[in-house]
KETOR-591041 format. One record per residue (C-alpha): chain; residue number from 0; x, y, z. Coordinates in steps of 0.02 Angstrom, whole numbers. Example, Ala and Ser with C-alpha at 12.3 -4.5 7.8 and 13.67 -1.06 7.14 Angstrom:
<atoms>
[atom 'A', 0, [615, -225, 390]]
[atom 'A', 1, [684, -53, 357]]
</atoms>
This chain:
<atoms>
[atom 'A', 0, [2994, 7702, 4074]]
[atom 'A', 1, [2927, 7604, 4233]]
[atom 'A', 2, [2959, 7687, 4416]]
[atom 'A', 3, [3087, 7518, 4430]]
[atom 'A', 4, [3166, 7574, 4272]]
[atom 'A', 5, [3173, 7738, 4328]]
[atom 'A', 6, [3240, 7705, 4505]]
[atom 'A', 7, [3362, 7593, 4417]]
[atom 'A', 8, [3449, 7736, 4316]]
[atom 'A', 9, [3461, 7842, 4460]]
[atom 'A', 10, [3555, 7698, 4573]]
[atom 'A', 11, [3666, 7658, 4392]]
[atom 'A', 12, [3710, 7861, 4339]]
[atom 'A', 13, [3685, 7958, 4512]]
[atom 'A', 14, [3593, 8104, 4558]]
[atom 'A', 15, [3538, 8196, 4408]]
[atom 'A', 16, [3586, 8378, 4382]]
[atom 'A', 17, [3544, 8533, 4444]]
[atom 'A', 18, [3354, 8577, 4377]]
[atom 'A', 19, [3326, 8395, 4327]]
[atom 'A', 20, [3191, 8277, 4380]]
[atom 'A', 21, [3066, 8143, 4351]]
[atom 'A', 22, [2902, 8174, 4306]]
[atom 'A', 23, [2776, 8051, 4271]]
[atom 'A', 24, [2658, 8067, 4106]]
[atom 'A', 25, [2490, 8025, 4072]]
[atom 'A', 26, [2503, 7870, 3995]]
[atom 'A', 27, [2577, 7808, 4204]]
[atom 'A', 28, [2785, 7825, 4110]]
[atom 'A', 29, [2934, 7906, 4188]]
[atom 'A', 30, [3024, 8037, 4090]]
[atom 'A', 31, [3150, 8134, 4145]]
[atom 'A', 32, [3141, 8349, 4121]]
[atom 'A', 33, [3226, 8497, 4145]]
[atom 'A', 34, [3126, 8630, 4262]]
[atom 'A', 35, [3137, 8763, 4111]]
[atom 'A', 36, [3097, 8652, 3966]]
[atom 'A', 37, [2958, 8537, 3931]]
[atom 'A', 38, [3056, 8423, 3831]]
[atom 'A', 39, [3049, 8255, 3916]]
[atom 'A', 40, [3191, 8138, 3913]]
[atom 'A', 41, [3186, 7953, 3903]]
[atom 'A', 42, [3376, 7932, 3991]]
[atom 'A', 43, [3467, 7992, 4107]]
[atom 'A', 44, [3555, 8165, 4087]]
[atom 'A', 45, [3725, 8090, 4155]]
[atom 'A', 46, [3694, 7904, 4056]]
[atom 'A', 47, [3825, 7883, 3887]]
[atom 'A', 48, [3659, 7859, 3800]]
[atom 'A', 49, [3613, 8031, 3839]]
[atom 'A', 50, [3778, 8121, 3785]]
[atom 'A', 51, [3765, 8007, 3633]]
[atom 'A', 52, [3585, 8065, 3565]]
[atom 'A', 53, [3611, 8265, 3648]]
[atom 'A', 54, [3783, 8294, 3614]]
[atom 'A', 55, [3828, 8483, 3681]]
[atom 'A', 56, [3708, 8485, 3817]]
[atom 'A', 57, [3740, 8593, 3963]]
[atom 'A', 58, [3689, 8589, 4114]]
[atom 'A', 59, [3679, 8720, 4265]]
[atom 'A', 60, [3841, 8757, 4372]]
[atom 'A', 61, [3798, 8708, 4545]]
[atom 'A', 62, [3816, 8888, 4684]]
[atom 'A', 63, [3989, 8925, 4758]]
[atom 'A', 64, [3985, 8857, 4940]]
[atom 'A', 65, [4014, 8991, 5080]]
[atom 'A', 66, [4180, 9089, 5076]]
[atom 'A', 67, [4286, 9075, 5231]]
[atom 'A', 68, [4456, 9171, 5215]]
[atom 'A', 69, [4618, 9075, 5212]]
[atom 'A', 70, [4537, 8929, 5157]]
[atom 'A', 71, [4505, 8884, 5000]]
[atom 'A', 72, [4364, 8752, 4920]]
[atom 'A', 73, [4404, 8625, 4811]]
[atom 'A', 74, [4366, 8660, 4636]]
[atom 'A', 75, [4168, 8615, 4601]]
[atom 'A', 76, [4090, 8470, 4535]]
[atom 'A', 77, [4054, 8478, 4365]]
[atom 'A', 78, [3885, 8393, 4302]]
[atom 'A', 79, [3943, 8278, 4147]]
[atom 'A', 80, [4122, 8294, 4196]]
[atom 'A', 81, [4137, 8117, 4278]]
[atom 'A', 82, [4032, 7974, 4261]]
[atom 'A', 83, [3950, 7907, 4418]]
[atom 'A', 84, [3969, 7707, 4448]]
[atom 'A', 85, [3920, 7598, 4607]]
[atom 'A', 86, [3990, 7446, 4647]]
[atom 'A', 87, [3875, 7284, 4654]]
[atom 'A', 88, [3847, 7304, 4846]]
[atom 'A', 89, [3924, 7141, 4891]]
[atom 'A', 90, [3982, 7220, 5049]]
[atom 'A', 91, [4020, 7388, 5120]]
[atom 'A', 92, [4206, 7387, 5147]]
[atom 'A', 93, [4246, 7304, 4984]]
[atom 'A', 94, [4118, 7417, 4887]]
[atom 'A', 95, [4217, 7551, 4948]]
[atom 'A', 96, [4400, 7475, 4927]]
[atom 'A', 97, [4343, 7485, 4729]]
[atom 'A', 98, [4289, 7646, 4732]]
[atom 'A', 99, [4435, 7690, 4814]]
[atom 'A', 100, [4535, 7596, 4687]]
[atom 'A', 101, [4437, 7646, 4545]]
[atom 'A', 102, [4465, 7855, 4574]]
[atom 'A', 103, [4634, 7825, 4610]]
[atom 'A', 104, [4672, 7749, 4448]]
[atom 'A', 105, [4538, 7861, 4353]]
[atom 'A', 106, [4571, 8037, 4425]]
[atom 'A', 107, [4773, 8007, 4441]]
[atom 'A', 108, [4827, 7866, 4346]]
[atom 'A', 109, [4891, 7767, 4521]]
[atom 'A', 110, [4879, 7612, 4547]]
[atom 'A', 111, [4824, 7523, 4715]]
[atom 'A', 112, [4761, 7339, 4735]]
[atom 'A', 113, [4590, 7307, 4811]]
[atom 'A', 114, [4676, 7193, 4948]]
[atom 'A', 115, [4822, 7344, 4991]]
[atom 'A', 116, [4658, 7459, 5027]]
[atom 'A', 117, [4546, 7343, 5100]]
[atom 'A', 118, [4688, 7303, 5241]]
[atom 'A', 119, [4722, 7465, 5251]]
[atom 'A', 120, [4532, 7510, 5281]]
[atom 'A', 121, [4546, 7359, 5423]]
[atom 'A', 122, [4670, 7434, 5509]]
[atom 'A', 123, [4609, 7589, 5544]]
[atom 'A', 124, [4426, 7513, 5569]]
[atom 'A', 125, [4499, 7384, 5710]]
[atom 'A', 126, [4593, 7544, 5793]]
[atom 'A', 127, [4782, 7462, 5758]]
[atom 'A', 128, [4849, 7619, 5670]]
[atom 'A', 129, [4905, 7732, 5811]]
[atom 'A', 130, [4829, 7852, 5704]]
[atom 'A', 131, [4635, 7925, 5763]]
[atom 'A', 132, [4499, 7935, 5645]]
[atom 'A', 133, [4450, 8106, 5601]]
[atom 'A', 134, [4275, 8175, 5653]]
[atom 'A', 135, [4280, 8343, 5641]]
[atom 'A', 136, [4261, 8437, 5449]]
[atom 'A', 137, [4373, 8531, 5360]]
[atom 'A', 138, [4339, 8664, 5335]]
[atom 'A', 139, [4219, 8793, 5446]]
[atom 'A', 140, [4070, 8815, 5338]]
[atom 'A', 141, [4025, 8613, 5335]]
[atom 'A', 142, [4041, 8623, 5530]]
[atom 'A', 143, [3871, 8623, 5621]]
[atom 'A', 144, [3950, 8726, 5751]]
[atom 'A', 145, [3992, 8849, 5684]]
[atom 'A', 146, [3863, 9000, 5615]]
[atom 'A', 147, [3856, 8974, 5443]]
[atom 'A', 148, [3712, 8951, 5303]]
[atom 'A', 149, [3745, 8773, 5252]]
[atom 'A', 150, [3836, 8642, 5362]]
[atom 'A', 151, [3859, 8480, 5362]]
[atom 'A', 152, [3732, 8418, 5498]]
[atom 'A', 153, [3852, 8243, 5517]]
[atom 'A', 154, [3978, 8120, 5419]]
[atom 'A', 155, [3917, 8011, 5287]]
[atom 'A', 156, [3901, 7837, 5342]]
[atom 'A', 157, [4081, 7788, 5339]]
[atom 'A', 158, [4152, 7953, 5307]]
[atom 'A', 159, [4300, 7949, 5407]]
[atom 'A', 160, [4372, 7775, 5373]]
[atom 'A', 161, [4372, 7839, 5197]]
[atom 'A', 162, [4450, 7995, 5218]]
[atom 'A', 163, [4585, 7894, 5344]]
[atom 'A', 164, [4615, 7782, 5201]]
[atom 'A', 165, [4653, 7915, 5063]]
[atom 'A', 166, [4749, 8024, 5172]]
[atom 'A', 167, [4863, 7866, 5224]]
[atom 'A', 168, [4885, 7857, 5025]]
[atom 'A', 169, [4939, 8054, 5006]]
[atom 'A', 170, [4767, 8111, 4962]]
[atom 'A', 171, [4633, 8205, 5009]]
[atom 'A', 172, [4431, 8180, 5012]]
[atom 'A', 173, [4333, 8263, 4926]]
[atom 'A', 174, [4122, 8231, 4929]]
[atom 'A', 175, [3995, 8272, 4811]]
[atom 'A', 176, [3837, 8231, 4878]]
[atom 'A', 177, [3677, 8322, 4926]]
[atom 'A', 178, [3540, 8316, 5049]]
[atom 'A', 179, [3424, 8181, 4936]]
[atom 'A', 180, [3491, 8030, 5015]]
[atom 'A', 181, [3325, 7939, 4955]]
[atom 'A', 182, [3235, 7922, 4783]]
[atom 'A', 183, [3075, 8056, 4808]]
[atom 'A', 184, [3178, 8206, 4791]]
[atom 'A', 185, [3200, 8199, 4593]]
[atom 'A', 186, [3009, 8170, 4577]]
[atom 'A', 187, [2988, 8359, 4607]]
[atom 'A', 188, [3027, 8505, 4508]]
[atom 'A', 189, [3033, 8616, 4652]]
[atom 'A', 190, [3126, 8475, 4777]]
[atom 'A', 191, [3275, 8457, 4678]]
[atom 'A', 192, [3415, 8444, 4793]]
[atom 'A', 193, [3558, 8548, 4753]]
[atom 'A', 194, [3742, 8438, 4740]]
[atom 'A', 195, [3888, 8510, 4872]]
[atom 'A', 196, [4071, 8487, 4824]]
[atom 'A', 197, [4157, 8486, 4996]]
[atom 'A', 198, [4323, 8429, 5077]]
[atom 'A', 199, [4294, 8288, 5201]]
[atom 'A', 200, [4349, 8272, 5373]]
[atom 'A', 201, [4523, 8309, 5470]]
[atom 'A', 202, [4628, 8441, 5449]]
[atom 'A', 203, [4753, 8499, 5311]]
[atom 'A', 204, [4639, 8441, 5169]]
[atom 'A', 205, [4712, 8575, 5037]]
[atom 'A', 206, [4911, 8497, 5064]]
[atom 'A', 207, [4870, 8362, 4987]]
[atom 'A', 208, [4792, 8328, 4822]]
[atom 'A', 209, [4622, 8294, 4779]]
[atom 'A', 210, [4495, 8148, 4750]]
[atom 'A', 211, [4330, 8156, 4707]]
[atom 'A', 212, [4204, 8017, 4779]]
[atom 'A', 213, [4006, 8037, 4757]]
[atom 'A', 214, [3878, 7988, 4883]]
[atom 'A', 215, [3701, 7950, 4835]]
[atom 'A', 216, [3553, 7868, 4900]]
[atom 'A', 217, [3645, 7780, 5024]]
[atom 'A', 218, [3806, 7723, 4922]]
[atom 'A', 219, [3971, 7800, 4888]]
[atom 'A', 220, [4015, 7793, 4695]]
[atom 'A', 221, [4177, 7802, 4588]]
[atom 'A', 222, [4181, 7977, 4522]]
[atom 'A', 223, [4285, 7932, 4336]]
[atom 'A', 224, [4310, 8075, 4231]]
[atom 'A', 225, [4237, 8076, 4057]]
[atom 'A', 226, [4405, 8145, 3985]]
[atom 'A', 227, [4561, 8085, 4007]]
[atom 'A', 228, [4647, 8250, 3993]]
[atom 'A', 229, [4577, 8273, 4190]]
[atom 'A', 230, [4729, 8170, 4233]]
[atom 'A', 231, [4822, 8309, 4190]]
[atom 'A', 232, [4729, 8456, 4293]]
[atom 'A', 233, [4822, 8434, 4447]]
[atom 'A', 234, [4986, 8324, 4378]]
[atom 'A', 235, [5134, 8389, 4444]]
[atom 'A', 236, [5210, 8454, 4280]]
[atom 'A', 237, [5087, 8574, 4294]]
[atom 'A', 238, [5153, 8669, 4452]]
[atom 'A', 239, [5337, 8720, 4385]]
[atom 'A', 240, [5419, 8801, 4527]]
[atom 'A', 241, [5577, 8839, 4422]]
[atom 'A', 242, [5469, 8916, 4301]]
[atom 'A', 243, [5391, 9058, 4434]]
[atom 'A', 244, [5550, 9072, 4525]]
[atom 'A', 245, [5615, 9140, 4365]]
[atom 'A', 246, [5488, 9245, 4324]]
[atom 'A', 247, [5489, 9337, 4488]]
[atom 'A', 248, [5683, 9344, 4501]]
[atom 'A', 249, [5669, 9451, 4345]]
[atom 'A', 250, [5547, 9572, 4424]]
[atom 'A', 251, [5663, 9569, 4580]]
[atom 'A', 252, [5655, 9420, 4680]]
[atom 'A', 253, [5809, 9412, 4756]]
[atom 'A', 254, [5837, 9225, 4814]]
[atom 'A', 255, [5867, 9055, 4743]]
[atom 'A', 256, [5723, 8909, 4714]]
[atom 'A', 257, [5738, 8857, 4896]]
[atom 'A', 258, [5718, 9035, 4949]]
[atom 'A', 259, [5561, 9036, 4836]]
[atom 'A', 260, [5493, 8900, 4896]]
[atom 'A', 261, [5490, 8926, 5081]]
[atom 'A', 262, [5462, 9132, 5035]]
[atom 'A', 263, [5288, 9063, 4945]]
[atom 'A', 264, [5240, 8928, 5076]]
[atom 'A', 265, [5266, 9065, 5205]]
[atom 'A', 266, [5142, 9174, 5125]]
[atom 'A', 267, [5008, 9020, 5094]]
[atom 'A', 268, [5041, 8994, 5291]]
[atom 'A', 269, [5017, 9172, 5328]]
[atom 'A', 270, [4847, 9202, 5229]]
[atom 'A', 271, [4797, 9043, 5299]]
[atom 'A', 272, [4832, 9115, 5467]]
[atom 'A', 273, [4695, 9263, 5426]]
[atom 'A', 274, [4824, 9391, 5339]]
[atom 'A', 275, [4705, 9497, 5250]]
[atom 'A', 276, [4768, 9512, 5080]]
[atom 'A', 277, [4662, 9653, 4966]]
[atom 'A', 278, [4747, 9601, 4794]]
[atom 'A', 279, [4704, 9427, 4703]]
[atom 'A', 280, [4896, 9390, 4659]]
[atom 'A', 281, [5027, 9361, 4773]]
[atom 'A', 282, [5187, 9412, 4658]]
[atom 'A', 283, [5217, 9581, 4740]]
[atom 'A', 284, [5182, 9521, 4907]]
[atom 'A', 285, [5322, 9360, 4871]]
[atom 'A', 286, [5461, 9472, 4800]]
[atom 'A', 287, [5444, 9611, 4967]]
[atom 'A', 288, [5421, 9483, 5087]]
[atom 'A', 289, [5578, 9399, 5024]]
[atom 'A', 290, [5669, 9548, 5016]]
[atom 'A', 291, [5625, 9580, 5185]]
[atom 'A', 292, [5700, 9411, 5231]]
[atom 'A', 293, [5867, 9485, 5210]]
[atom 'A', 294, [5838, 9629, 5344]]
[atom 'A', 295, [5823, 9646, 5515]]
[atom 'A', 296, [5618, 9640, 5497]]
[atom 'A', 297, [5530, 9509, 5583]]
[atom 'A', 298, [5389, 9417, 5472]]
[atom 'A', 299, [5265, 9486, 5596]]
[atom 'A', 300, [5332, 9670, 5597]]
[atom 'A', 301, [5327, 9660, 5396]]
[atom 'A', 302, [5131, 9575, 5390]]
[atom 'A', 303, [5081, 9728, 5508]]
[atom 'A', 304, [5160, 9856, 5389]]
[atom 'A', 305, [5146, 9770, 5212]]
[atom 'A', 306, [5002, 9873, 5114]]
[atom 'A', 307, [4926, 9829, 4956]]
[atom 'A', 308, [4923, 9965, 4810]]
[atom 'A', 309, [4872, 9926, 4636]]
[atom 'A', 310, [5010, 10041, 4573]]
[atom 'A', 311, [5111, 9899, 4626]]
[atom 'A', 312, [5030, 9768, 4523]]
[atom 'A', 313, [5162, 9693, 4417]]
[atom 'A', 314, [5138, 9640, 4228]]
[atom 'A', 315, [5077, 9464, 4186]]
[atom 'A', 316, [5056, 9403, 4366]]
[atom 'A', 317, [5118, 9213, 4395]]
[atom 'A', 318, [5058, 9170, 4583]]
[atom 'A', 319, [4888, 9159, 4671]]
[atom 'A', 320, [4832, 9085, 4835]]
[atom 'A', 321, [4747, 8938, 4745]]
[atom 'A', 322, [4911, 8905, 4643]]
[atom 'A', 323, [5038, 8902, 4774]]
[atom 'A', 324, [4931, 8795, 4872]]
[atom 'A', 325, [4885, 8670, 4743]]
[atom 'A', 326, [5072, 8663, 4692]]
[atom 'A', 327, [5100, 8620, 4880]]
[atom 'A', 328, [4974, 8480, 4861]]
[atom 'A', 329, [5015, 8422, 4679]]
[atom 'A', 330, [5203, 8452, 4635]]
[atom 'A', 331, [5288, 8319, 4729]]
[atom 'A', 332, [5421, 8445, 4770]]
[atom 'A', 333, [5470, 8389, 4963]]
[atom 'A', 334, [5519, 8564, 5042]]
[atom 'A', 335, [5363, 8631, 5006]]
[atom 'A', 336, [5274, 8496, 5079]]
[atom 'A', 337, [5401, 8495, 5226]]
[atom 'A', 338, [5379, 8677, 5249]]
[atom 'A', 339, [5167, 8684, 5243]]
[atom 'A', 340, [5168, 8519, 5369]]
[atom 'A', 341, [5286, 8601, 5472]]
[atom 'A', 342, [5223, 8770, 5479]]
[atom 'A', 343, [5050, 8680, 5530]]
[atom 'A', 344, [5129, 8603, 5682]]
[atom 'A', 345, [5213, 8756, 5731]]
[atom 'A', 346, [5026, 8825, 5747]]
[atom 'A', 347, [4971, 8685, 5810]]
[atom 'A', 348, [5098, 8677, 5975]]
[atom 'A', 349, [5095, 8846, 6004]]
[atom 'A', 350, [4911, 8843, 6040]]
[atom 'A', 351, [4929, 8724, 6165]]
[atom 'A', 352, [4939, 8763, 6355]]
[atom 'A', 353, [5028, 8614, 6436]]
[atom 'A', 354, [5230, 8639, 6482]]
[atom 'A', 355, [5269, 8474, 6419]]
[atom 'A', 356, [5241, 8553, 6234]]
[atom 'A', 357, [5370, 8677, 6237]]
[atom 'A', 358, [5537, 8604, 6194]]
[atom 'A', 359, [5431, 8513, 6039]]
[atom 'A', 360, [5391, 8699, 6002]]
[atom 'A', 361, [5549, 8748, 6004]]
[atom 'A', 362, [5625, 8613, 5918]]
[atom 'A', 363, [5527, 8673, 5773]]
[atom 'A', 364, [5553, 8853, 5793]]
[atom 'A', 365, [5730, 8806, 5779]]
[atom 'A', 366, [5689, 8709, 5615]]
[atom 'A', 367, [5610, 8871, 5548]]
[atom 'A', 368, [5775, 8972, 5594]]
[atom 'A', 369, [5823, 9005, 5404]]
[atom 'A', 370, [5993, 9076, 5352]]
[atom 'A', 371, [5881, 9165, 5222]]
[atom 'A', 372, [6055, 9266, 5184]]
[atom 'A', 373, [6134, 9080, 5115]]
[atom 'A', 374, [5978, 9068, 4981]]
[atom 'A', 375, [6027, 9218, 4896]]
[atom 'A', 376, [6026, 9199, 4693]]
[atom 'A', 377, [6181, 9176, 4642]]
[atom 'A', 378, [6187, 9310, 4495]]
[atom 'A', 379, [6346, 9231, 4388]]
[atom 'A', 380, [6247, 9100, 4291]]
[atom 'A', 381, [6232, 8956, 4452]]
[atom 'A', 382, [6070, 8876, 4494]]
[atom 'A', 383, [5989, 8839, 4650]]
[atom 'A', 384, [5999, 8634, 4697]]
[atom 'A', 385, [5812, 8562, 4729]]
[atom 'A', 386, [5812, 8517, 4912]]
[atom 'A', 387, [5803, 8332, 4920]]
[atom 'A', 388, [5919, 8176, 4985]]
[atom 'A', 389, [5948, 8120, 4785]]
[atom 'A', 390, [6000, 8280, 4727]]
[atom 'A', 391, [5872, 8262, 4597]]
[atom 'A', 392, [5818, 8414, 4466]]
[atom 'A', 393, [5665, 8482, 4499]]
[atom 'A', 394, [5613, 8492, 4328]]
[atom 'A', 395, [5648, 8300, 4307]]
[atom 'A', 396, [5527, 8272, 4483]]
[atom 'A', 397, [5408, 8397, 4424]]
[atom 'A', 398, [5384, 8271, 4273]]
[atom 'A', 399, [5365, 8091, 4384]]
[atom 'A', 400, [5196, 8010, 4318]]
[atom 'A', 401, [5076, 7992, 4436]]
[atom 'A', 402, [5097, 7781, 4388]]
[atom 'A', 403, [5252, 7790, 4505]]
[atom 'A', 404, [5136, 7805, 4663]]
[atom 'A', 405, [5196, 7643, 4763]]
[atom 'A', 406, [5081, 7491, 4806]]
[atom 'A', 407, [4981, 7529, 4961]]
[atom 'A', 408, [5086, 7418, 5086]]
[atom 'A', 409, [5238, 7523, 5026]]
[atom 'A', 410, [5179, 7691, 5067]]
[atom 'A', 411, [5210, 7702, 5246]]
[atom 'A', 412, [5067, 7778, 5343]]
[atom 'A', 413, [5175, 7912, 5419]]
[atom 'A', 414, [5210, 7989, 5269]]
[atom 'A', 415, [5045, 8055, 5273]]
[atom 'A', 416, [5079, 8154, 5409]]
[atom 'A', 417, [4864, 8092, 5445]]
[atom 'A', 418, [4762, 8253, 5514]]
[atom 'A', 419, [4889, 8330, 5630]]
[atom 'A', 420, [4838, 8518, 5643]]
[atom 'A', 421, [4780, 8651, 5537]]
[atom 'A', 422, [4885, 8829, 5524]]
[atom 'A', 423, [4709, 8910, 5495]]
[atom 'A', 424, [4630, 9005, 5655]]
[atom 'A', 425, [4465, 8913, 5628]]
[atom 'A', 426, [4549, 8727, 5646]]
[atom 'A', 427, [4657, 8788, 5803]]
[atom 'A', 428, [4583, 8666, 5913]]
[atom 'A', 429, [4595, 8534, 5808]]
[atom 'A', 430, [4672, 8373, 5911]]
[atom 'A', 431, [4828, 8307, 5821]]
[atom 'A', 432, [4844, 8123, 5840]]
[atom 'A', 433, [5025, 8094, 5757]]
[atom 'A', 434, [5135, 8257, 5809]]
[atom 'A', 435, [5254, 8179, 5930]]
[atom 'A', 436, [5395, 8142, 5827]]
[atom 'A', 437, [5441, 8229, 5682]]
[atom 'A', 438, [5503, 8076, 5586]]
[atom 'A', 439, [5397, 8056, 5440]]
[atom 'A', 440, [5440, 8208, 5380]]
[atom 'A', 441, [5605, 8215, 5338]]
[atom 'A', 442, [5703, 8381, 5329]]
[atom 'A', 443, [5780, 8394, 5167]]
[atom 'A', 444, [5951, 8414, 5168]]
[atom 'A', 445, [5982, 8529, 5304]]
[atom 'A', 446, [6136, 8602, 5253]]
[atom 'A', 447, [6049, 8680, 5094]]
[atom 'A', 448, [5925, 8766, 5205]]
[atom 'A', 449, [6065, 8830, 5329]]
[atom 'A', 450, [6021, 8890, 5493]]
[atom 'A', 451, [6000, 9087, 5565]]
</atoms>
């Protein structure tokens, strides 16, 4: 193929993967190889024509990013898991109103209109939400202030107004991109960039679940997933809370579903507060810290004397870090989201210095004040009531389609509770822009809570 043809499938499928690149032949043709083959390849390794002539090909898994405790990455891009596709560049902010539309309806099945998202992208590019644009990343490893091997060096050309946009909807950013913002790169065996799967900017990025958007040579790109069952990896029928609550309550767990909820977002909080933790799931370290709920120990007095032992390792373990916090993102279930958002501002106000912040503080302290005695299990066949104004069962919300996301103009922004403050030691001086009312989050019925 020509260099335009060439250049051409790069701008249609994206950034070829890892090992891949161009090499040009004798005759003057393009071809594209594999660093460990010499195969050429007429097509793109991402193209449908590809996966239709070399059906079963694999390709390489790109490196783990950097590990920071109590924070997790979102779950790596996949080479041939999604198909890349650009918009036709008519301009920016609708190009990126369909991509934005496009992922939505690809990765969860939601709906948005093009108009709901381009206002919505207005809004916040004019400055008339009272909510800030983010600027700061994530999480600590893409930050290029802090000592690590591979930050981010700056946004991607209209980073944050996308980010501000899917946050508004109840979702967060993630990029896959790498450093070859230009064409050369894939000409080069041994200049192949490598592809980074990294949350975007502002804080809180793991409450709230995921969307992948590609970047490449100067153009963001719908991420759509080659199989529909990816719809289903993070749909909230997936994250059962009845079903674990259960499980541990057999093994010991000694309150109801709202006791397990707030017992398991207190934990998430608490590793994402730099607990170290030695074991990789959290069951034993649920059922004792709920136990010791119901005594006189404060949670800080049991994280200082909680050790790990493998002898305590129970059978067929149900919770990890990454589950309980992708259930907090992906379930729908309103305490846990209530508990993680307000957990964060808690952190969040009690890192700050000036007077005028300490009747907010303790106006959520007081909200934390659980009658933890009132969620005891109720052992004569009763079931714990789902905390939420409709009285609905939790199994029944666990199974909502993701379809039933509202139009755009219905979801109001403060629902979104938009980059407030992050619970995580790293993110403590993150600046909240919307923590002055606690409105948009509504307490779920607070008599099912009770107070302490």
């Amino acid at each position: 193929m020509a260099s335009m043809e060439l250049f051409h499938q790069l701008r249609l499928h994206g950034p070829p993967p890892a090992g891949w690149y161009a090499s040009k032949g004798q005759n003057g043709w393009w071809a594209y190889r594999y660093k460990f083959s010499d195969i050429t390849y007429e097509v793109h390794p991402l193209s449908g024509d590809f996966q239709n002539r070399y059906p079963g090909t694999s390709f390489e898994t790109p490196l783990p990013r950097q590990k920071v405790d109590g924070i997790l990455h979102p779950l790596q891009y996949q080479p041939g898991q999604f198909r890349w596709e650009c918009p036709e560049n008519t301009n920016m902010q609708n190009d990126v109103a369909r991509v934005v539309q496009d992922v939505l309806y690809a990765q969860t099945g939601a709906y948005v209109s093009v108009t709901s998202i381009v206002n919505r992208w207005g809004d916040f590019q004019r400055g008339t939400e009272v909510t800030m644009l983010p600027t700061k990343f994530y999480h600590p490893a893409d930050r290029p202030d802090v000592d690590h091997a591979t930050p981010i060096k700056a946004p991607l050309p209209s980073e944050n107004l996308l980010c501000a946009v899917l946050r508004s909807f109840g979702f967060s950013l993630v990029v896959v991109h790498n450093d070859g913002m230009q064409f050369e790169p894939w000409l080069d065996a041994d200049k192949t960039p490598a592809t980074i799967t990294r949350w975007s900017l502002g804080a809180n990025a793991e409450l709230y679940r995921p969307i992948y958007v590609g970047y490449f040579m100067r153009s963001w790109y719908a991420l759509l997933p080659r199989n529909e069952s990816y719809k289903d990896v993070l749909h909230p029928k997936n994250f059962d809370w009845q079903a674990k609550c259960g499980h541990l309550q057999a093994l010991g767990f000694p309150l109801n579903l709202d006791g397990f909820i707030l017992a398991c977002v207190d934990i998430q909080r608490a590793l994402r507060d730099g607990f170290q933790y030695a074991g990789d799931d959290l069951d034993v370290l649920v059922i004792e810290y709920a136990q010791s709920r119901l005594t006189k120990m404060t949670d800080k007095a049991f994280f200082e004397q909680f050790a790990y032992s493998s002898s305590k390792r129970v059978q067929d373990p149900q919770l990890t870090f990454r589950w309980i916090t992708d259930a907090i993102a992906c379930s729908r279930n309103e305490l846990a989201m209530y508990w993680a958002n307000l957990w964060d501002m808690e952190r969040h106000f009690r890192h700050q210095s000036l007077e005028a912040y300490r009747p907010r503080l303790m106006e959520i302290h007081a909200e934390l004040n659980v009658d933890w005695k009132a969620l005891v299990e109720e052992r004569d066949g009763g079931s714990a009531q789902p905390m939420n104004d409709n009285a609905q069962d939790v199994s029944t919300a666990q199974q909502a389609s993701a379809q039933d996301i509202p139009e755009a103009n219905e979801i109001p922004l403060e629902m979104a509770h938009t980059f407030s403050s992050c619970s995580h030691q790293s993110c403590a001086n993150l600046v909240p822009t919307r923590t002055e009312s606690m409105a948009y989050w509504r307490r779920p019925r607070d008599l099912a809570v009770g107070r302490g």
